[in-house]
C-alpha positions in Angstrom: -1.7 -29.7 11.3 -2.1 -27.0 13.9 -1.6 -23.2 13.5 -1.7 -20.2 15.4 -3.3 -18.2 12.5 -7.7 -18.8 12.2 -9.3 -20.5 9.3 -10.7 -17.1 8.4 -7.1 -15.3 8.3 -5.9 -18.1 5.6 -9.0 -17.4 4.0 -8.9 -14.1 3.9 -5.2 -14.2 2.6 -6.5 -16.6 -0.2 -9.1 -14.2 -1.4 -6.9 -11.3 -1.3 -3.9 -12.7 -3.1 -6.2 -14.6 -5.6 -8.0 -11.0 -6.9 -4.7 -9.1 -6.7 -3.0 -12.1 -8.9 -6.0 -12.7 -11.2 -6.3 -8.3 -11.3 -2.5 -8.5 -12.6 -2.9 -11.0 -15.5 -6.5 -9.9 -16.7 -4.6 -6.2 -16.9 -1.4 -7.8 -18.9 -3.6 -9.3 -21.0 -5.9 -5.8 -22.0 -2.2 -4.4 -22.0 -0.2 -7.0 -24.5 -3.3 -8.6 -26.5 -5.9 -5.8 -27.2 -3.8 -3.0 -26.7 -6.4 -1.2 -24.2 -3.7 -0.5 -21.5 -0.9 1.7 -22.3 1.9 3.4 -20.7 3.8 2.0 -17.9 2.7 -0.8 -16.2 4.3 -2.9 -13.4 2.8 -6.0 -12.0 2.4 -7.2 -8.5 2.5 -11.0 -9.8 4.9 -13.4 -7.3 4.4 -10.4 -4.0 1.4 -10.8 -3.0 2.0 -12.8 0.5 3.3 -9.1 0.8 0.3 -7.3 0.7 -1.8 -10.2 2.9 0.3 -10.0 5.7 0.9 -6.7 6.1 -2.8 -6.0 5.8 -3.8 -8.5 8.8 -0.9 -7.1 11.4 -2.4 -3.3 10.7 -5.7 -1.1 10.5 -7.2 0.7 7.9 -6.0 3.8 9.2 -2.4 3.0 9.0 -1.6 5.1 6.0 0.2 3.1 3.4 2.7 4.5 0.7 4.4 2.7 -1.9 6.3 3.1 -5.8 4.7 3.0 -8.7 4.1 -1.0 -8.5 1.4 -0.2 -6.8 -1.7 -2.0 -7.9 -1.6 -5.3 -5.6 -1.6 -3.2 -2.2 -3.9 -0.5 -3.5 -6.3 -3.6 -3.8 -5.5 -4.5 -0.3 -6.0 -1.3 1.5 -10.0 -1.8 0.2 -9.7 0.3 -3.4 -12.6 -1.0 -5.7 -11.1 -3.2 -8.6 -13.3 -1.1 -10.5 -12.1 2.4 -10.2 -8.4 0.8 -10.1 -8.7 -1.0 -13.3 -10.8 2.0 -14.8 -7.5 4.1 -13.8 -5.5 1.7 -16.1 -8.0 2.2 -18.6 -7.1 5.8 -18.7 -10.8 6.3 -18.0 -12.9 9.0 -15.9 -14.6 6.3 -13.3 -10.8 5.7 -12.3 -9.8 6.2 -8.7 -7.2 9.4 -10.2 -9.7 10.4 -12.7 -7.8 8.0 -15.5 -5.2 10.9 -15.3 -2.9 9.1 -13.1 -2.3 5.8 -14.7 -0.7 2.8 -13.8 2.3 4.2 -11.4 -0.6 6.8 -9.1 -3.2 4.8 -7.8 -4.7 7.1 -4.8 -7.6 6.6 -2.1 -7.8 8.9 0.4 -10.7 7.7 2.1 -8.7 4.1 2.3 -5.8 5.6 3.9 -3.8 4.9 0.6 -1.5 7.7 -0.3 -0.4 6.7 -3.9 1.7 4.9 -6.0 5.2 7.1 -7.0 6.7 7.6 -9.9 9.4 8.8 -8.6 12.3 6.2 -7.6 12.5 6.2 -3.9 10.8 9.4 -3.5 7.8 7.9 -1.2 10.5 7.3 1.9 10.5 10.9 2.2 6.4 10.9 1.8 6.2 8.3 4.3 8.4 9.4 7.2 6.0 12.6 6.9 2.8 10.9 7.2 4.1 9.2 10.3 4.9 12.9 11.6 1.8 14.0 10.9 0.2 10.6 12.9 2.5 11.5 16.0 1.3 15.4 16.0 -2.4 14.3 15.6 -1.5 12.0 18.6 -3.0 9.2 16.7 -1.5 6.0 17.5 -1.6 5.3 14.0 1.3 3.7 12.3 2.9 4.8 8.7 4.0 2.0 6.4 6.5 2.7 3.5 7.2 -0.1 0.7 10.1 0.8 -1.6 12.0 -1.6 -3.5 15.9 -2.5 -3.1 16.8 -0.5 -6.2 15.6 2.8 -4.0 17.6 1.5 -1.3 20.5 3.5 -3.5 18.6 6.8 -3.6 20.1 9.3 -0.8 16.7 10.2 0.5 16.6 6.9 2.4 19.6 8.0 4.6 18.1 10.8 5.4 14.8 10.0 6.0 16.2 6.8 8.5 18.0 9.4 10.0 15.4 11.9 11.0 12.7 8.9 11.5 15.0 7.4 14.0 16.0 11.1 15.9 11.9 11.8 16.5 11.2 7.9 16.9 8.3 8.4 14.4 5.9 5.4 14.0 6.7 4.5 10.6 7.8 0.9 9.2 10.2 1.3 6.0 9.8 -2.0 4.0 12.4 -3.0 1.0 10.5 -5.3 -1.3 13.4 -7.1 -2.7 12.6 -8.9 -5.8 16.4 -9.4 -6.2 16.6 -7.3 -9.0 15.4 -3.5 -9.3 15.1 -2.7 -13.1 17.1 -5.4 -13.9 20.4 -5.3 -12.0 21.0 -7.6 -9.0 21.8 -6.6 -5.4 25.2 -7.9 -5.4 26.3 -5.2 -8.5 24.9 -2.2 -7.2 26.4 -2.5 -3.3 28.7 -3.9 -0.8 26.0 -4.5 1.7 23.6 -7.2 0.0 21.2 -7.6 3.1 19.7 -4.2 2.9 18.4 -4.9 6.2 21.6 -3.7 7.4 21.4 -0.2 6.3 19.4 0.9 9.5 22.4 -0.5 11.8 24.2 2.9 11.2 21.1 4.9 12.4 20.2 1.8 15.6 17.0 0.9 13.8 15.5 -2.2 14.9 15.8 -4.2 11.1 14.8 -7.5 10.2 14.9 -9.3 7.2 11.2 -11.4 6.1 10.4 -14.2 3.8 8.5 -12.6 1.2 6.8 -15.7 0.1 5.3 -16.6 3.5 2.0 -14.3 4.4 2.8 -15.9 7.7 6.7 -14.7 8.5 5.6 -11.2 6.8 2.1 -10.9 9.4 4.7 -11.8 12.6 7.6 -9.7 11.4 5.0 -6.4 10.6 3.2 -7.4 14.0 6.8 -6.7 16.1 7.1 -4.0 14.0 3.6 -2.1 14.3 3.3 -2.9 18.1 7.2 -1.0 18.8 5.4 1.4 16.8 2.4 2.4 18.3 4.1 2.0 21.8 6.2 5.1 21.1 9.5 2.9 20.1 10.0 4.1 16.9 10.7 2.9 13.2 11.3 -0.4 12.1 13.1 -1.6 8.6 12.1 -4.3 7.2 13.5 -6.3 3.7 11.0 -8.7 2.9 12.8 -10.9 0.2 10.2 -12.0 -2.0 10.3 -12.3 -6.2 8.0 -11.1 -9.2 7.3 -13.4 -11.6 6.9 -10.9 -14.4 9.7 -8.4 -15.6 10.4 -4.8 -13.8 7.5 -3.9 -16.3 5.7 -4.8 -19.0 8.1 -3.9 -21.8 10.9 -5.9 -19.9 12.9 -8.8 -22.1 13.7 -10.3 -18.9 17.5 -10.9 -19.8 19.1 -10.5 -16.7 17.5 -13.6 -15.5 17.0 -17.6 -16.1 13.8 -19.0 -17.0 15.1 -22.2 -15.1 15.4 -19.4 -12.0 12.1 -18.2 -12.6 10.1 -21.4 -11.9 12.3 -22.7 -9.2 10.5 -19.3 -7.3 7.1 -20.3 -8.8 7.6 -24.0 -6.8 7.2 -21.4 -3.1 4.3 -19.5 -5.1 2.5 -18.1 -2.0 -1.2 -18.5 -3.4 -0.7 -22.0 -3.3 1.3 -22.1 -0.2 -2.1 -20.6 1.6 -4.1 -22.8 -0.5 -2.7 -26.2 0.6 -2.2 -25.2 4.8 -6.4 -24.2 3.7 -6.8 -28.0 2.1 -4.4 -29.6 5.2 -6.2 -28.0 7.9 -9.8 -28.8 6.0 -10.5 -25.0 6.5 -12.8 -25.0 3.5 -14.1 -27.4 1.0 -13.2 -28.1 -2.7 -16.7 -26.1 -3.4 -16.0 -23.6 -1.1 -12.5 -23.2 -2.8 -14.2 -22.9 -5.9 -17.0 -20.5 -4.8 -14.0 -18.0 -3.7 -12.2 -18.8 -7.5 -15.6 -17.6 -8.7 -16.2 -14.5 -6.7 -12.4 -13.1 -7.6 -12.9 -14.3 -11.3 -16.4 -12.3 -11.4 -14.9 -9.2 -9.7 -12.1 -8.9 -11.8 -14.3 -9.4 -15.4 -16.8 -7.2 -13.9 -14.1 -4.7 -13.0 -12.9 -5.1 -17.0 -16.5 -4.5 -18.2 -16.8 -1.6 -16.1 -13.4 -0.2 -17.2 -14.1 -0.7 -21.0 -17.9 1.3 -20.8 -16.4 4.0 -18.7 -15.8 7.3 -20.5 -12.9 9.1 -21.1 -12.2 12.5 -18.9 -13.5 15.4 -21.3 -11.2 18.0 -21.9 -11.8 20.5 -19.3 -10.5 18.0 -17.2 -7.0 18.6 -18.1 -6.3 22.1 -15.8 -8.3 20.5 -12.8 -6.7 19.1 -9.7 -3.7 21.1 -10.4 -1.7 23.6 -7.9 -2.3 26.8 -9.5 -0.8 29.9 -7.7 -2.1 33.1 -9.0 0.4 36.1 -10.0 3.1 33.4 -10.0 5.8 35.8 -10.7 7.9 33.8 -13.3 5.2 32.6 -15.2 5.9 34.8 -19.1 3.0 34.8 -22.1 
């Protein structure tokens, strides 16, 4: 069975979506059955062909931005499971200091500009780190992930519209898990292929199969090379499904458990896995040796977060904006 993609690209896609699945569920568990994890927390469990495809059509200095579910591409973009799971922890070692949490994962020196809490806020965030890539004269490409609920939010319009006027190198991609919180598509608008939305500003638009690290790698690869060529943005809606709810608190209502598995039967771990088995690309060992490495990675990551200390208290007025003789501040 021949394919255009190397033996080490599937395995590198394995490996990749294997720690970012097996990060996920280690986390839910310290979350639901020990109580270690608190606040809010949204898994990347079901979107992870999202991540390894868009991570082998780009370069570590493409600047990535995304919402707050945020953990499974902040893993991608290099960030030690470590410091991220540390962050969930709430602890010092974290890659925020354990004063960011769950929703503001950050690593500078990995090109990762954070997680947002904000819905739909990081469009704006991302249009202006692919400015500041275009003044630099970088051919550096921004990426943007934002899911179909922040399709609604104004800032999208515009943002396409400005990206579109300076024909910034950015790539605007919907994650659409179908659902936002916990409200379909098809009751929130009139136009259910989000795609769409960037005919009224000429954007070049495409919509992806999530589940596929292959279709997402070719689509972001079109994308990236219009890109750094000077042609502008691209949207993308890569339609792809979380297993888990909108976060961990979520009852799941909205949606059949019958629905649920029929996604799990295109799970995109194993969809890498058997074209890896088909193509012989690695042995049953080897196979195993990788299930080993992620396994040790993320319970070492665990250990690490669990004898990490807590930020002391002068911690809490540090890597603030402070401006001095602010004139409305009162005693």
């Amino acid at each position: 069975m021949a394919s255009k993609f190397s033996k080490e690209t599937y395995l590198y896609w394995y490996e990749l979506m294997l720690l970012i699945r097996q990060f996920e569920l280690a986390a839910e568990e310290k979350y639901k059955m020990e109580g270690k994890i608190r606040g809010f927390f949204h898994a990347y469990v079901g979107q992870e062909a999202i991540a390894a495809g868009v991570m082998t059509a780009t370069r570590q200095e493409d600047p990535f931005v995304t919402a707050y579910r945020d953990h499974g591409l902040a893993l991608a973009k290099g960030m030690s499971p470590d410091g991220c799971m540390a962050e969930l922890y709430g602890k010092a070692t974290g890659v925020a200091k354990g004063k960011g949490g769950s929703m503001h994962f950050f690593g500078k020196k990995e090109y990762f500009f954070g997680g947002h809490g904000i819905v739909g806020a990081q469009i704006g965030t991302g249009a202006g780190l692919a400015f500041a890539e275009k003044y630099k004269g970088t051919d550096n490409v921004s990426v943007t992930f934002f899911g179909d609920g922040a399709a609604r939010q104004g800032i999208l319009h515009e943002t396409f519209n400005m990206a579109m006027t300076w024909k910034l190198p950015a790539i605007f991609i919907c994650e659409n898990n179908n659902y936002a919180m916990g409200t379909s598509v098809e009751r929130t608008s009139n136009v259910h292929d989000i795609f769409k939305l960037a005919d009224a500003y000429e954007m070049p638009a495409d919509s992806v199969d999530g589940m596929s690290a292959e279709a997402v790698h070719d689509a972001m690869s079109r994308a990236v090379k219009r890109a750094r060529e000077g042609g502008g943005p691209t949207l993308l809606e890569i339609k792809t499904y979380r297993y888990k709810g909108h976060s961990i608190s979520d009852p799941q209502k909205y949606r059949t458990k019958e629905e649920v598995e029929e996604y799990k039967q295109r799970d995109p771990i194993q969809l890498v896995l058997n074209t890896i088995t088909k193509n012989k690309y690695a042995t049953k060992d080897e196979i195993a040796a990788i299930d080993k490495r992620v396994n040790d990675k993320v319970a070492a990551a665990v250990k690490f977060a669990e004898e990490s200390p807590f930020p002391t208290e002068d911690e809490v007025l540090k890597d603030i904006v402070l401006t001095p003789n602010y004139p409305f501040i009162v005693d």
